[in-house]
C-alpha positions in Angstrom: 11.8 0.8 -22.8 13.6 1.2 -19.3 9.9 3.4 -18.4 7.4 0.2 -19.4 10.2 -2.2 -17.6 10.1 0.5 -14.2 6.5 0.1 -14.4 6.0 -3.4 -14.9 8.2 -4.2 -11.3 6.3 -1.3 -9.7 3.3 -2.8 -10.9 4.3 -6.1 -9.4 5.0 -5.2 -6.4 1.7 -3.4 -5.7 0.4 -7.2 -6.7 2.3 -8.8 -4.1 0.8 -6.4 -1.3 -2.2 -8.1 -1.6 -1.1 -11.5 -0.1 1.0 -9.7 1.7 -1.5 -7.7 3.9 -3.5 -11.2 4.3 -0.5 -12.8 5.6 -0.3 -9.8 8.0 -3.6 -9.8 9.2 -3.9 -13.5 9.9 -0.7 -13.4 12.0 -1.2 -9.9 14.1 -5.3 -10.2 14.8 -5.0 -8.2 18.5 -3.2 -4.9 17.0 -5.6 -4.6 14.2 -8.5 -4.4 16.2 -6.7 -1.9 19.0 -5.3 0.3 16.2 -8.4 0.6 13.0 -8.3 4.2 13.7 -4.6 4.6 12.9 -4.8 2.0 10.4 -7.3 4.4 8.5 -5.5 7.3 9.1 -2.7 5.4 7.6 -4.7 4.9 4.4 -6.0 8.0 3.8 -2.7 9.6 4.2 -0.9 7.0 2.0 -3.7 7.4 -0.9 -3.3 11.1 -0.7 0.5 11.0 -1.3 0.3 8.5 -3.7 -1.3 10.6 -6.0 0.6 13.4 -4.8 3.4 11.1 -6.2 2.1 10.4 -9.5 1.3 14.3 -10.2 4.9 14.9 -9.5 5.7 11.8 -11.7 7.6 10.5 -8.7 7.2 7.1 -9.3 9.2 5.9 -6.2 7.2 7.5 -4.0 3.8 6.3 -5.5 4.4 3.2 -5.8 5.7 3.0 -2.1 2.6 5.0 -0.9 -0.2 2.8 -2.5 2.2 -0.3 -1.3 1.4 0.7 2.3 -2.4 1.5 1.7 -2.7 -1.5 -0.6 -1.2 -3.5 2.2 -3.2 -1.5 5.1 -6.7 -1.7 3.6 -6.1 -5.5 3.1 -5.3 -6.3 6.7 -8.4 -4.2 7.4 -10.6 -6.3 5.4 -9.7 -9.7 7.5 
């Protein structure tokens, strides 16, 4: 039970970084377009060790790393 309730705030979370990186994007325009190659770097990087993370069954650490790209790939798209 505590494993489904773990998962069901981790999955939450990922949901919020979805308005999250809007919000971001809308209120830091000039350092998105200066930095998209470090932005994608950050993506890749933060996809890899999510899944790094949930081979390890770490879930801290997967759920932080799609956070970031979740949050990165949405301030990309604005």
């Amino acid at each position: 039970m505590q494993q489904i309730i773990n998962l069901l705030i981790g999955i939450l979370v990922l949901l919020l970084g979805f308005p999250l990186g809007s919000y971001l994007a809308k209120i830091t325009r000039e350092e998105l377009s200066s930095g998209q190659k470090w932005f994608k770097l950050i993506i890749i990087l933060s996809l890899v060790g999510g899944f790094v993370g949930l081979i390890i069954k770490d879930d801290v650490l997967m759920f932080s790393l799609f956070f970031i790209a979740i949050v990165t790939i949405q301030s990309l798209k604005r």
